[in-house]
C-alpha positions as CSV (number, residue, x, y, z in Angstrom):
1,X,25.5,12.3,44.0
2,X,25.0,9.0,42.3
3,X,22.4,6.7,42.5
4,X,22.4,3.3,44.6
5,X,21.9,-0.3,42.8
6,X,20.1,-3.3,43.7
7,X,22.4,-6.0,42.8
8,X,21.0,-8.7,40.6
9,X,19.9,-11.7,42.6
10,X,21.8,-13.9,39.9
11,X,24.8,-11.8,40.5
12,X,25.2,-12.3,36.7
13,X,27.3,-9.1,35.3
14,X,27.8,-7.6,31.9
15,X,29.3,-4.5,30.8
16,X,29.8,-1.9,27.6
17,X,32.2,0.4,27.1
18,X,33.0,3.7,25.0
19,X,35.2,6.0,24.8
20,X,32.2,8.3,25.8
21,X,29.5,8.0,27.7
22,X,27.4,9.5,25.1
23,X,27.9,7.4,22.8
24,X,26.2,4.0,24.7
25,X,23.4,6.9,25.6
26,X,22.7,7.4,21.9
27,X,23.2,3.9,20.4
28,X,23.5,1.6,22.6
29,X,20.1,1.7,25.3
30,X,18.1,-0.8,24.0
31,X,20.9,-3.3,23.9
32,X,21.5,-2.5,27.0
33,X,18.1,-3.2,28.4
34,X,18.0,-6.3,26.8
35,X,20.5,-7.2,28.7
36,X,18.6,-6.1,32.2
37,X,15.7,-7.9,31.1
38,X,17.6,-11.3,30.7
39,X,18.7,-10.3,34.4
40,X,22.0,-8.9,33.9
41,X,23.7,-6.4,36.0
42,X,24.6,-3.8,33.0
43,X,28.0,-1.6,34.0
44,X,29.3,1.2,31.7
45,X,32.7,3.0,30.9
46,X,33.1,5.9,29.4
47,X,34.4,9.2,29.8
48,X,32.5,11.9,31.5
49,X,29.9,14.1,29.1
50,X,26.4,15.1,28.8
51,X,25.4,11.7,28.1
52,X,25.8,9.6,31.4
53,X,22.8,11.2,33.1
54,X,20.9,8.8,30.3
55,X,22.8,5.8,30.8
56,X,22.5,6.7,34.9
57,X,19.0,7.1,34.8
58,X,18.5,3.6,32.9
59,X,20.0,1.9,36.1
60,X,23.4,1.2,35.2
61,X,26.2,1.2,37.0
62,X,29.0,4.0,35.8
63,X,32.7,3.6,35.5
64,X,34.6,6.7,34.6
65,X,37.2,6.6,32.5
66,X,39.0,9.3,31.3
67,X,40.2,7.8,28.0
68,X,41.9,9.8,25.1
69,X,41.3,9.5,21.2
70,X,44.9,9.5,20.7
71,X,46.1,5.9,20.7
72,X,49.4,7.0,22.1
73,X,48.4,9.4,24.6
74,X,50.5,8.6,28.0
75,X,46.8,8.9,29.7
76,X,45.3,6.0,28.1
77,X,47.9,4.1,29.9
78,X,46.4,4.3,33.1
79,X,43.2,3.9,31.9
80,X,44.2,0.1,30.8
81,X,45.7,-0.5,33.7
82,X,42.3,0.8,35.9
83,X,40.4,-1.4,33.2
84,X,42.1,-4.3,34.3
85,X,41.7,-3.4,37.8
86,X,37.9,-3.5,37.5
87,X,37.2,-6.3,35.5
88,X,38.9,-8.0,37.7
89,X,36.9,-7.1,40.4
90,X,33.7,-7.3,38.7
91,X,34.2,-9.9,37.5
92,X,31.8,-9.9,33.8
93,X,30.4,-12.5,32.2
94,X,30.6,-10.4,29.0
95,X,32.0,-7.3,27.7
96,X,31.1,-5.4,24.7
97,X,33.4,-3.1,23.5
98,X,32.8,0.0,21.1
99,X,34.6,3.0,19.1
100,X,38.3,2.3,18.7
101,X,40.5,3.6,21.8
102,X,38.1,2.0,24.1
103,X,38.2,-1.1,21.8
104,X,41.5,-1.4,21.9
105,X,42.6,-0.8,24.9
106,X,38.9,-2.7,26.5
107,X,40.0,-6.0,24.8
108,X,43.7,-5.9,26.3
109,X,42.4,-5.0,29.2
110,X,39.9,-7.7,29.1
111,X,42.6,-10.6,27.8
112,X,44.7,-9.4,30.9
113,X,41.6,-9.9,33.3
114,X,40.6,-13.0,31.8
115,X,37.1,-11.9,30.8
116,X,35.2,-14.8,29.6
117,X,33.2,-13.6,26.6
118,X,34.4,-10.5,24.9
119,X,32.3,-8.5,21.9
120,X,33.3,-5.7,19.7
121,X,31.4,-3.7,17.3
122,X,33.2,-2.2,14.8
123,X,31.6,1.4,13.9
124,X,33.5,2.1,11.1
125,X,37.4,1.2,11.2
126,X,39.5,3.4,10.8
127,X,41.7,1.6,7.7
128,X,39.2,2.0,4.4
129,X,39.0,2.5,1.3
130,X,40.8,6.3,0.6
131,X,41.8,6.5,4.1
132,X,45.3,8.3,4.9
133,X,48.4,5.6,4.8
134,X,49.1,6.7,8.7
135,X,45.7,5.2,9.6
136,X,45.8,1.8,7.9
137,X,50.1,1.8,9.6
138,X,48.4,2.5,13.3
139,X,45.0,1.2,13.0
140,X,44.9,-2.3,11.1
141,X,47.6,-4.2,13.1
142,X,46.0,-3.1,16.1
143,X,43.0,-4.6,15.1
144,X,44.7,-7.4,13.2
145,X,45.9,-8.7,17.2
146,X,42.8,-7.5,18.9
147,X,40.9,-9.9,16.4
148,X,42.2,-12.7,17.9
149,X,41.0,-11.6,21.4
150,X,38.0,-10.8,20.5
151,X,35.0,-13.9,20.0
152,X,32.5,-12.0,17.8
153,X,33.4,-9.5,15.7
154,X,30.3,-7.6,14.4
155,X,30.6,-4.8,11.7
156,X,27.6,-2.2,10.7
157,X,28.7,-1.9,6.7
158,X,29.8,-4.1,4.0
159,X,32.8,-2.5,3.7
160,X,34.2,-3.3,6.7
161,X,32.4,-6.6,7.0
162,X,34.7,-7.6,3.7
163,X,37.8,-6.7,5.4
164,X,37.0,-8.2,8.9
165,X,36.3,-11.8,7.5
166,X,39.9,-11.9,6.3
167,X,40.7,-11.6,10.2
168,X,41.2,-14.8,12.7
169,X,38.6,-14.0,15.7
170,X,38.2,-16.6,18.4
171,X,34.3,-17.3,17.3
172,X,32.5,-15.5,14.5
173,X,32.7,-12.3,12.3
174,X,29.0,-10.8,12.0
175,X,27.4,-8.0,9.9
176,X,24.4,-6.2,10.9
177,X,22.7,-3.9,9.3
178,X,23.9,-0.8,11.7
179,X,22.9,-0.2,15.2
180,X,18.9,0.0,14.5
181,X,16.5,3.2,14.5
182,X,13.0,3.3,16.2
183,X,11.6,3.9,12.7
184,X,7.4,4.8,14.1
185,X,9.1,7.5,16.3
186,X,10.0,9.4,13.1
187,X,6.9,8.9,11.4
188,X,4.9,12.1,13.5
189,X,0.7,11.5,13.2
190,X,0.4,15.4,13.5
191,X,3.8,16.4,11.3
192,X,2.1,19.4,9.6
193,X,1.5,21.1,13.0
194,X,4.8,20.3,14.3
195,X,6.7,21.6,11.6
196,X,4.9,24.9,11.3
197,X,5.3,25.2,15.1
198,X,9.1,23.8,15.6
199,X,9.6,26.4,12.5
200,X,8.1,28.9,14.6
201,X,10.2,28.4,17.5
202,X,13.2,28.4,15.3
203,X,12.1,31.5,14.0
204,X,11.8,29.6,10.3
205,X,9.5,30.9,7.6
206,X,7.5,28.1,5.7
207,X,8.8,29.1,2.3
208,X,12.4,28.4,3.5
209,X,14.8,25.7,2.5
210,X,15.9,24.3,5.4
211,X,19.0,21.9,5.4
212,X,19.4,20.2,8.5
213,X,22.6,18.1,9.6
214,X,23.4,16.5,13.1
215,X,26.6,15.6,13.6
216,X,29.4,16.3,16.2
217,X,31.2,19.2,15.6
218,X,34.6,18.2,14.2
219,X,36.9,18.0,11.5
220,X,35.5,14.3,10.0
221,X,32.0,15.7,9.9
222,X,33.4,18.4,7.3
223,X,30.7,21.4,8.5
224,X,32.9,23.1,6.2
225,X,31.7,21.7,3.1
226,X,28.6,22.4,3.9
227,X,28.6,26.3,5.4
228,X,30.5,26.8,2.1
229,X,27.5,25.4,0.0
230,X,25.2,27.5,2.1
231,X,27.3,30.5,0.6
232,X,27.2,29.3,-2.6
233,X,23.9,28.6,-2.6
234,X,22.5,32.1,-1.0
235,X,23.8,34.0,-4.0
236,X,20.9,32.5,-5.8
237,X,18.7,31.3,-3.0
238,X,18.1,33.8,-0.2
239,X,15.2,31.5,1.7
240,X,18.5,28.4,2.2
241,X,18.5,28.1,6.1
242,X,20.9,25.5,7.7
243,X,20.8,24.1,10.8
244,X,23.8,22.7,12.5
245,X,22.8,20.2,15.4
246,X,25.7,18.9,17.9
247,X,28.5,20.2,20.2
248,X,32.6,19.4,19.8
249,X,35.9,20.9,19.4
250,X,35.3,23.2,16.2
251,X,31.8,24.6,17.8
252,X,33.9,28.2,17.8
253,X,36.0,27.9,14.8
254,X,32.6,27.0,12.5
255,X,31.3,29.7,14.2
256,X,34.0,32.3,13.1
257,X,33.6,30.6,9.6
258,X,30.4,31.8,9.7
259,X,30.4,35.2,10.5
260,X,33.5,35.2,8.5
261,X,31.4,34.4,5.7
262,X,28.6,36.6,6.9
263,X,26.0,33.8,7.2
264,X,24.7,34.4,10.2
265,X,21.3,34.5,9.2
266,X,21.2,31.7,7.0
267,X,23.7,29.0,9.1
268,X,22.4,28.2,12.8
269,X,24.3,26.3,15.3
270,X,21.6,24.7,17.8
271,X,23.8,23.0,20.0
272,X,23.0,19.5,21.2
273,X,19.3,19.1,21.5
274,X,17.1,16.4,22.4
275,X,14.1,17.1,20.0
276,X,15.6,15.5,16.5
277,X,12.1,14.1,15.5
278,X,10.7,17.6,15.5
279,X,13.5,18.9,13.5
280,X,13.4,16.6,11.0
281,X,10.0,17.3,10.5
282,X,10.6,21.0,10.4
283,X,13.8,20.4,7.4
284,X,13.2,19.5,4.3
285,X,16.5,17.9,3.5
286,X,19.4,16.3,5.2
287,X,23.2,16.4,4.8
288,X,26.1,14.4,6.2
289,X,29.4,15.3,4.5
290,X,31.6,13.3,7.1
291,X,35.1,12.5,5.7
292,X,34.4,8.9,7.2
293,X,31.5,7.0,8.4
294,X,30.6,3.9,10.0
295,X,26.5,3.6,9.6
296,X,25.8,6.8,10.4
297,X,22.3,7.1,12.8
298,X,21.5,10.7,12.1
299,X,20.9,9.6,8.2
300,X,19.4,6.5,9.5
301,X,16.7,9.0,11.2
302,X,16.7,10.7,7.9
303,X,15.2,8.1,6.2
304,X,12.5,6.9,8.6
305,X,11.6,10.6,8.8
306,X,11.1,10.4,4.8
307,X,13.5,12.8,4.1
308,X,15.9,13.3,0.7
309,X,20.0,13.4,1.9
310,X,22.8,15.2,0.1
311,X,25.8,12.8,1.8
312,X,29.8,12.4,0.8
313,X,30.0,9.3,-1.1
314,X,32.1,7.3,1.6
315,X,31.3,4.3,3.3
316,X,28.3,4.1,5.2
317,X,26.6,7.1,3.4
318,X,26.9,4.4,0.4
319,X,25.0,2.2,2.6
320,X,22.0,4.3,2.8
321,X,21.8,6.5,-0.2
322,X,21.3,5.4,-3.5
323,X,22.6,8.4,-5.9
324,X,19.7,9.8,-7.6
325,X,16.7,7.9,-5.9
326,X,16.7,8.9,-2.1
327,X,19.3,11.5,-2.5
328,X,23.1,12.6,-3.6
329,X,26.3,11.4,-3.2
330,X,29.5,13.7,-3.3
331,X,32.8,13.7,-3.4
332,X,34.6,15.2,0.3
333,X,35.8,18.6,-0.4
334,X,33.8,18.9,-4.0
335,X,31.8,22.2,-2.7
336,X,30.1,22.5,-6.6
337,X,28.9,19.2,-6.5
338,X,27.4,19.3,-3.1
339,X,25.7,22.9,-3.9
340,X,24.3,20.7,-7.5
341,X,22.6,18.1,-5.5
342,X,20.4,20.8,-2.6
343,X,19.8,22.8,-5.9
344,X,18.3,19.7,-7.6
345,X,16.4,19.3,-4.5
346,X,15.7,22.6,-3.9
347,X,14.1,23.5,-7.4
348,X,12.2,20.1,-7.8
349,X,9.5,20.2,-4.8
350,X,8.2,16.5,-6.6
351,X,11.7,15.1,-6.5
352,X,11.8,16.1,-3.2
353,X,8.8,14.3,-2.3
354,X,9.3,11.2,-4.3
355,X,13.2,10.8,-2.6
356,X,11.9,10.8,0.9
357,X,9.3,8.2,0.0
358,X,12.0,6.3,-1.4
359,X,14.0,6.7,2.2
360,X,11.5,5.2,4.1
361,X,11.0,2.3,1.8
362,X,15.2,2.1,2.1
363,X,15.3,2.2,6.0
364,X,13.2,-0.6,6.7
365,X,16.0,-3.2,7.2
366,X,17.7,-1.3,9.7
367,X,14.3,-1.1,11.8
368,X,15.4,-1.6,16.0
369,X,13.2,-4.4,15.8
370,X,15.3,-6.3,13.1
371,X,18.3,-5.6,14.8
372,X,17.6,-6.3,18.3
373,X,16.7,-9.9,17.6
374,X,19.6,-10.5,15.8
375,X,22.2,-8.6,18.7
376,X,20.0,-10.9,21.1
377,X,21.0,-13.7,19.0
378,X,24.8,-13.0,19.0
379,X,24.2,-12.6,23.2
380,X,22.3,-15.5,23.8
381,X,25.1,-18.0,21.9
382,X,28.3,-16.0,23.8
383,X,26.6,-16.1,27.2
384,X,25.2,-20.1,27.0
385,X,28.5,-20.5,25.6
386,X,29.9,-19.2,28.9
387,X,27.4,-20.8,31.1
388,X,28.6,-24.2,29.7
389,X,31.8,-23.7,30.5
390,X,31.1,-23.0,33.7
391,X,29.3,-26.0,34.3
392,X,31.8,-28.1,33.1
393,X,34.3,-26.2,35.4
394,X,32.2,-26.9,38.4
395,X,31.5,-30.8,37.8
């Protein structure tokens, strides 16, 4: 059963929206409590997962919907037409859209409804540099229109923020530096203890490598690169331990890969977990070898936990690692190179050390507090904006 709502007093209503519900419970919370403390009545769409218990419990009000990644799914139809439905109804002031289906089909939707004020973060598009020809045909005339429905466009890299000032958008093209990470929660007062005991509960010895990556389990994250490393790296190395952190489609297939490869006591797969401070703290290096990235968060949480990452040198990871200082970049597929960089790592305890320091130095910028007051910025013009239209409206 769902919880009940007290209805703002100001009967003043926003709304975000994601292809999953997860994804507004793992980036998007603080924005979204900005929004309540300005007095806003915060709605969210999504399709059903582990994460709307976290969005529920923050006192927002749910709307399922059951969209699908593919953009030409017959499903999604009926999705934009029960988008239009609602925001109808409801009514928003403002509507910020994220990830691409929901984008897409959210700022239609949203044209269609007449929503006053619409926002879209871009979290990485799907057209970039080295991306397949099929993408940029489906993907950048899509957003090409949905540009000009859309009045702030904000973008988390400088790739993309290149690319999406050549768009016309009804009000401003933004970058900001990603979507902000509570940089004191990685920094643990007590990290020696919790390491030894997270590694304890992990069954971890202390004189173990221990590669850590958290990432959804799918073909873009590329686990594949990475348990081949691990395989490459044990016949030299029998202390590499790798710990794979996240659910998703290919949770059974890496799992045969692994046995396949007979890894099973060096390449763990924990499942989504809740307790990503502690393992940071128990790893001693980080890896992200997505085929495509916006700004990823889980390297983000890398560096404010001082660690070293071994990441595919796309955009995003480019963003955040600087070859050589606070880790590696790689080339997707290039399994040599990747097992180069943990065995650089791996065999220089001081260049470990000196990497990680060089992360948390690196991560500053994209501190929550930095990136809050700029969002709030971007809020505060679209929703006066708003406000005086109304008034002009009503004299």
């Amino acid at each position: 059963m769902e919880k009940l709502y007290m209805k703002t007093k100001s009967g003043k209503k926003v709304a975000f929206i994601a292809t999953v519900y997860r994804h507004l419970e793992a980036f998007h919370l603080p924005y979204i409590q900005l929004l309540q403390e300005k007095g806003y009545e915060v709605h969210a769409y999504g399709a059903p997962d582990h994460g709307k218990d976290g969005i529920l419990n923050n006192n927002v009000i749910c709307h399922d919907m059951k969209f699908k990644r593919n953009p030409f799914h017959p499903n999604n139809l009926k999705v934009l037409q029960e988008l239009v439905k609602s925001f109808k109804k409801e009514n928003f002031q403002l509507v910020h859209f994220h990830t691409p289906i929901a984008g897409i089909l959210g700022r239609i939707a949203a044209k269609q409804a007449k929503v006053p004020h619409v926002l879209y973060t871009a979290h990485g598009f799907h057209f970039f540099t080295g991306a397949p020809i099929s993408y940029w045909l489906i993907y950048f005339p899509m957003e090409k229109i949905m540009a000009k429905w859309t009045d702030y466009l904000i973008t988390i890299n400088q790739e993309d923020f290149n690319r999406a000032n050549k768009f016309k958008v009804r009000r401003a093209t933004h970058y900001i530096a990603g979507i902000g990470v509570e940089t004191n929660k990685f920094t643990l007062k007590n990290e020696i203890e919790v390491r030894k005991e997270k590694r304890m509960e992990l069954q971890l010895k202390e004189n173990e490598f221990v590669i850590l990556c958290v990432a959804e389990l799918n073909g873009n994250k590329n686990q594949r690169q990475l348990i081949e490393s691990i395989y490459k790296i044990k016949e030299k190395y029998e202390n590499v331990k790798c710990l794979l952190v996240g659910t998703g489609e290919d949770a059974q297939s890496l799992q045969e890969f692994i046995d396949q490869l007979k890894l099973k006591e060096n390449v763990h797969l924990l499942g989504f977990r809740r307790d990503i401070p502690e393992l940071l703290a128990a790893s001693d290096v980080v890896t992200l070898l997505s085929k495509r990235e916006g700004l990823p968060k889980a390297l983000l949480e890398a560096l404010a936990a001082s660690k070293p990452v071994v990441a595919t040198n796309v955009r995003g990871n480019r963003d955040l690692v600087v070859d050589g200082h606070n880790g590696y970049l790689v080339p997707i597929s290039d399994v040599e190179s990747t097992v180069n960089a943990f065995v650089k790592i791996l065999d220089n305890p001081i260049r470990m050390k000196k990497m990680g320091t060089v992360s948390k130095e690196i991560v500053k910028k994209y501190d929550l507090g930095e990136i809050l007051s700029e969002m709030e910025f971007i809020y505060n013009k679209a929703l006066e904006f708003n406000e005086k239209n109304v008034k002009k409206k009503t004299i």
